[in-house]
FILO-452565 format. One record per residue (C-alpha): residue number from 1; x negated, y, z negated. Coordinates in steps of 0.5 Angstrom, whole numbers, plus 500, padded with zeros to 3 digits. Each point is the difference from the previous one (the first is absolute). Example, Ala and Ser with C-alpha at 12.3 -4.5 7.8 and 13.67 -1.06 7.14 Angstrom:
<1; <475; 491; 484>>;
<2; <498; 507; 502>>;
//
This chain:
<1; <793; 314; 576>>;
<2; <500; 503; 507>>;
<3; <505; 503; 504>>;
<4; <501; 505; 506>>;
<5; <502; 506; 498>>;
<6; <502; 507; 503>>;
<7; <496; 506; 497>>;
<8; <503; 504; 505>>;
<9; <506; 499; 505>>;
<10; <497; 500; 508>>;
<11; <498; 496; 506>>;
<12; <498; 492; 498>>;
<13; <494; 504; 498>>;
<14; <503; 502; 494>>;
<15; <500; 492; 497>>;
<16; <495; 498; 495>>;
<17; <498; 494; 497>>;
<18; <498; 502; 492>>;
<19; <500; 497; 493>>;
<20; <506; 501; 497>>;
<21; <504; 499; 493>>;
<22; <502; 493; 500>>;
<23; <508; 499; 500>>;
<24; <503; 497; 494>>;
<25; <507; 496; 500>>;
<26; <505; 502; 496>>;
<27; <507; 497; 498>>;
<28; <502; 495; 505>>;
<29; <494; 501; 505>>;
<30; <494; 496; 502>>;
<31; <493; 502; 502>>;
<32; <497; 497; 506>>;
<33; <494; 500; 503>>;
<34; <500; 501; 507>>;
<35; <498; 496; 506>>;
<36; <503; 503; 506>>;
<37; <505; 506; 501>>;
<38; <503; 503; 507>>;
<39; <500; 508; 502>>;
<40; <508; 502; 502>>;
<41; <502; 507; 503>>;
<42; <502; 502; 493>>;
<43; <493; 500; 498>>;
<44; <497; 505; 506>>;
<45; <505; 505; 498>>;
<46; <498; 499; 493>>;
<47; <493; 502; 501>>;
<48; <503; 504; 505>>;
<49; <504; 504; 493>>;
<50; <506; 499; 503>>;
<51; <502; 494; 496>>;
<52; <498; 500; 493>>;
<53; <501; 494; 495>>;
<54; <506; 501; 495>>;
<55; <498; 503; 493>>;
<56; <497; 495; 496>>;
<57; <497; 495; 506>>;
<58; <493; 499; 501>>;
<59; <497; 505; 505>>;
<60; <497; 496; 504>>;
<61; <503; 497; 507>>;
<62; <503; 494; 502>>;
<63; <506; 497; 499>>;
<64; <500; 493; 500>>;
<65; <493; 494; 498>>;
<66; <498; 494; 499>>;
<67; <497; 497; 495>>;
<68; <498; 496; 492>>;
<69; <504; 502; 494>>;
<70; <495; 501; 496>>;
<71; <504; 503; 494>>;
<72; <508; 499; 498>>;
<73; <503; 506; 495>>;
<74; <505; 499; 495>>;
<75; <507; 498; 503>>;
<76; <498; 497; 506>>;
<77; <502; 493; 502>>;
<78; <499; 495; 505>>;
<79; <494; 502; 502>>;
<80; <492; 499; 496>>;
<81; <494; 502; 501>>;
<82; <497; 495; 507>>;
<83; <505; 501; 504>>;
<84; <499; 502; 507>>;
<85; <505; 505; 502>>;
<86; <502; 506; 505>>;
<87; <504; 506; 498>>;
<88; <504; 506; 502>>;
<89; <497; 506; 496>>;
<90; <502; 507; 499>>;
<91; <493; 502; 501>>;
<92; <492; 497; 498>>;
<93; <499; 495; 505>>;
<94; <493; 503; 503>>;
<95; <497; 498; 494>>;
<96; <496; 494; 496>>;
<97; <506; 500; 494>>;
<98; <508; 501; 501>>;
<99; <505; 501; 495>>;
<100; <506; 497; 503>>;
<101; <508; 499; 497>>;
<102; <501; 493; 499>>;
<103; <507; 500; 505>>;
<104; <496; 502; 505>>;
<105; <494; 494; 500>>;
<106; <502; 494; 506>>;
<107; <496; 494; 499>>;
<108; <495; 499; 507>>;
<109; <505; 496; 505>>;
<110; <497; 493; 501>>;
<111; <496; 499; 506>>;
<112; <497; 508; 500>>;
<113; <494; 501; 496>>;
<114; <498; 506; 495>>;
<115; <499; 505; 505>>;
<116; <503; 500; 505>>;
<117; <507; 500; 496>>;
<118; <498; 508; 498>>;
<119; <503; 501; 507>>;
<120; <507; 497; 498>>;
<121; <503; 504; 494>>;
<122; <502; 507; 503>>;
<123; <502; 497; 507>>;
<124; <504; 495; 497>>;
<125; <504; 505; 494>>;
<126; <501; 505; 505>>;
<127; <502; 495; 505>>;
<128; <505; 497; 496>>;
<129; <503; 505; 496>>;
<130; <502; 504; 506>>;
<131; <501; 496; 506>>;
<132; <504; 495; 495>>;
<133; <502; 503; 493>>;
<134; <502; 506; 504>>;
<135; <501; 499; 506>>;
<136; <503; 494; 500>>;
<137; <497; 497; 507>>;
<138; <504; 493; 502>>;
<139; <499; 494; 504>>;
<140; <502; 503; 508>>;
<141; <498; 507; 499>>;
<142; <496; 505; 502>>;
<143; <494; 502; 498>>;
<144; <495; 507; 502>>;
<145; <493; 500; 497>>;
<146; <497; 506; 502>>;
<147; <493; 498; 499>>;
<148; <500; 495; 501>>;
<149; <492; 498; 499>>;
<150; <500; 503; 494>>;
<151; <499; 496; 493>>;
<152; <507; 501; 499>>;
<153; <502; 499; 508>>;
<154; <497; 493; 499>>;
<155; <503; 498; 494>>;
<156; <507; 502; 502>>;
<157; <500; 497; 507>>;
<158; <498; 493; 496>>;
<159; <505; 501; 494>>;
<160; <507; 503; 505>>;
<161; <498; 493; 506>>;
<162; <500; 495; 493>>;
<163; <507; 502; 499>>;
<164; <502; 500; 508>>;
<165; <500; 507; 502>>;
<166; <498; 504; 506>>;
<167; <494; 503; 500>>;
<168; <498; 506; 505>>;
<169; <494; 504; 498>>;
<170; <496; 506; 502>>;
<171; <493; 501; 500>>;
<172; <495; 505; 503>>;
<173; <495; 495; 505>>;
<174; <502; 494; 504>>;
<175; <494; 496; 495>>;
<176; <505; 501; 494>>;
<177; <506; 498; 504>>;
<178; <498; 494; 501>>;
<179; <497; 498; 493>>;
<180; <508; 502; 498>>;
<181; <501; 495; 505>>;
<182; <497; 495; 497>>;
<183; <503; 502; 494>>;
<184; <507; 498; 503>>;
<185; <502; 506; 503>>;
<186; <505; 501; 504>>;
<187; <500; 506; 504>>;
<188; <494; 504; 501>>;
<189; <500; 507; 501>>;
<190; <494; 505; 501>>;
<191; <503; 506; 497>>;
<192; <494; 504; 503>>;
<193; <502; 498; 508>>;
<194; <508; 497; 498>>;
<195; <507; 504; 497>>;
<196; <501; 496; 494>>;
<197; <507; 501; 501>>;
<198; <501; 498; 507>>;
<199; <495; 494; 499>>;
<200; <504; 497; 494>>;
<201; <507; 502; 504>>;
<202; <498; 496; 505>>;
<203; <498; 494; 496>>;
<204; <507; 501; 496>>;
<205; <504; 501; 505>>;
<206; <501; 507; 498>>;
<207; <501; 497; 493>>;
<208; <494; 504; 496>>;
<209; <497; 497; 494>>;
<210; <504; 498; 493>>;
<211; <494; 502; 496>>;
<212; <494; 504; 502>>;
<213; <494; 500; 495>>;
<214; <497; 507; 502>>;
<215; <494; 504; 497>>;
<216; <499; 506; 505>>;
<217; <507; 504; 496>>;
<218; <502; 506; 503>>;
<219; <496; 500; 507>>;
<220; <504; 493; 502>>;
<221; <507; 502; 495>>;
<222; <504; 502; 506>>;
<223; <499; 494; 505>>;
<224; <499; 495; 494>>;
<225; <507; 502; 498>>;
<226; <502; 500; 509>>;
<227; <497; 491; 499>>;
<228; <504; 498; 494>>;
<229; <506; 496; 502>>;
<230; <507; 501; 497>>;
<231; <499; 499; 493>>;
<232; <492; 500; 500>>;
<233; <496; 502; 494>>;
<234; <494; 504; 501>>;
<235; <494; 500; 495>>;
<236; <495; 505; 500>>;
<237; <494; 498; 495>>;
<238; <494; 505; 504>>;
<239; <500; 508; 502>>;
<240; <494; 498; 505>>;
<241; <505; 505; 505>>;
<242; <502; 505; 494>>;
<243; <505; 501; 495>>;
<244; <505; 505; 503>>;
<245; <505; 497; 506>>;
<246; <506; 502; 502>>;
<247; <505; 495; 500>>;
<248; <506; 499; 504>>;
<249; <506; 499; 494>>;
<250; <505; 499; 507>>;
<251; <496; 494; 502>>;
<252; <499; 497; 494>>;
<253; <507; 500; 498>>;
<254; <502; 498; 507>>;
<255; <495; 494; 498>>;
<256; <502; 499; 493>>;
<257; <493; 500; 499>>;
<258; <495; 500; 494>>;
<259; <494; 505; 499>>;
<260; <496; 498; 494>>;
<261; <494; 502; 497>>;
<262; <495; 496; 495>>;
<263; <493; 500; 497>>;
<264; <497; 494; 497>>;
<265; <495; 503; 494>>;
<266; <504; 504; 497>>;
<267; <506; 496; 498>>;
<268; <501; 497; 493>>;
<269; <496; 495; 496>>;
<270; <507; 496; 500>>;
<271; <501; 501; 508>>;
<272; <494; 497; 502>>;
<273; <500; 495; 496>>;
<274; <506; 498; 503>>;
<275; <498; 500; 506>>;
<276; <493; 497; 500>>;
<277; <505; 494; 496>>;
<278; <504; 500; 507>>;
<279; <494; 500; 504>>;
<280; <497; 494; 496>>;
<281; <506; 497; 501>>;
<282; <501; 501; 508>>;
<283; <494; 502; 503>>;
<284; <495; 495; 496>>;
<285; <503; 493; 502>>;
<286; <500; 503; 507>>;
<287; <492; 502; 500>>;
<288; <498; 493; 496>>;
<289; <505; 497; 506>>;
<290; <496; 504; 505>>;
<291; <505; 503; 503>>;
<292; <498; 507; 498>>;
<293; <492; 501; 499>>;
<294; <496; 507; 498>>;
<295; <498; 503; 506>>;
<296; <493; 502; 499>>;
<297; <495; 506; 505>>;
<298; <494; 499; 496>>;
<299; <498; 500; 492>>;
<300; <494; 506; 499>>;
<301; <496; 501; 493>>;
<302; <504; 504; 495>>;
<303; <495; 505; 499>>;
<304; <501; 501; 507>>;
<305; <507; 502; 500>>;
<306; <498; 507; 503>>;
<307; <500; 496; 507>>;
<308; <506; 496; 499>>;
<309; <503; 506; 499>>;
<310; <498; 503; 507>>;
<311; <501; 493; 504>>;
<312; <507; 500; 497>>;
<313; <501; 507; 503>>;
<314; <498; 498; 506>>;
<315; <505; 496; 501>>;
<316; <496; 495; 504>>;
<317; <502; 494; 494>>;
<318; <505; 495; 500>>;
<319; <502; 498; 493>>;
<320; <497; 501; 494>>;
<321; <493; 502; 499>>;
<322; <497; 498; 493>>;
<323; <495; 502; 495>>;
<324; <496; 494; 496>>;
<325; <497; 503; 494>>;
<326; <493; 499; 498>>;
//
């Protein structure tokens, strides 16, 4: 088969389209045969040698695809050869052939076609999981979105309003603001003109946030934790500002707040699958409903990833950007 792989760690350059071995499942996994997949930040960084996949994964990139089950390995249940499927992965989805973890297989919503749900498994996990299962955000409270145009901004302006949440978001443009408008945001704070801080102090009536979402790290830590509300929870699931930040205990305590830190690709096999069964769960009836939907940018050749890659760095999307295998 094909795939992109990264001879070399480097500049969206270093990606190449190539023949590679095929992927063979093994007990409880299916292969797929990939019709789409979707470009995550995870992705750069790999390419970039920063984030390399865990021992024994494919070294390919791509967290999440769209698909035909083509072959089911022993121990499987539940799924058969045919059926059109969307995954979470631990890596391989910028190929024509994935292996993929029967618990981490979600059928394709009703009403979204085969491709296009290739933008729906990592957002949709990693929204859930953290604003959710960890953070526990309830009908009535606040939540922050630091980015709010991004494939995951998106998907949890969407999920946290289904819910009855407050949703106040920052962005870079006044473009992408009123894309989260659309969305259902709340509150739109451009963090290149406006102090998030302050903004979300006025809209809350001093209040702050009950769950802030963040992928900067340690650049927005010490406001972050200025936002939260008395017994806020804050969420770092990016370092997009760094890894090391001071953080202000005293403030904390005085907040009885929460800092918590998680990563998706990592965790295992068991804790996937429960939260891509919580996801099955709670976010498919919404995105069948038409409540929540996939927000894609633009869908590009796979063998072209290498331009995905740099459109993505470039900010200039909203939501996913997609990859359709040849």
């Amino acid at each position: 088969m094909h795939a992109i792989t990264i001879p070399e760690p480097g500049g969206p350059e270093a990606l190449v389209w190539a023949e590679v071995p095929d992927p063979v499942p093994g007990e409880g996994e299916v292969l797929v045969e990939v019709v789409a997949s979707a470009v995550n930040r995870a992705d750069v960084l790999q390419r970039q040698g920063f984030y390399n996949p865990p021992p024994g994964s494919s070294p390919h990139p791509g967290l999440e695809c769209a698909g035909r089950i083509t072959a089911v390995g022993p121990g499987v249940s539940g799924w058969s050869v045919g059926d059109e499927v969307c995954a979470l992965l631990v890596g391989g989805g910028y190929a024509e052939r994935v292996v993929v973890p029967a618990g981490q297989l979600l059928p394709v919503p009703k009403g979204i076609d085969l491709a296009t749900a290739a933008a729906l498994p990592e957002v949709a996990c990693t929204v859930w999981s953290n604003v959710f299962m960890i953070a526990h955000l309830r009908p009535g409270e606040t939540l922050l979105v630091h980015g709010g145009g991004s494939g995951i901004g998106t998907m949890a302006i969407q999920l946290a309003k289904a819910v009855g949440a407050k949703v106040v978001v920052t962005a870079g443009s006044p473009e992408k603001l009123a894309r989260c408008a659309e969305l259902g945001a709340d509150v739109l704070i451009d963090y290149r003109t406006q102090d998030f801080v302050e903004e979300l102090h006025r809209a809350t009536d001093g209040a702050g946030a009950d769950v802030i979402l963040d992928i900067m790290g340690a650049k927005y830590l010490d406001r972050n934790v200025q936002a939260l509300a008395v017994s806020g929870r804050l969420v770092v699931i990016g370092l997009q500002g760094g890894v090391k930040g001071e953080l202000n205990l005293g403030a904390l305590l005085a907040k009885r707040a929460a800092v918590m830190a998680t990563t998706l690709r990592a965790r295992p096999l068991e804790e996937k699958a429960a939260i891509v069964a919580a996801v099955r769960e709670h976010v498919w009836p919404l995105v069948e409903g038409g409540t929540v939907r996939p927000v894609v940018d633009r869908t590009l050749p796979m063998p072209e990833a290498a331009e995905a890659h740099r459109l993505l760095e470039s900010g200039a999307h909203v939501g996913k950007i997609l990859l359709l295998a040849p």
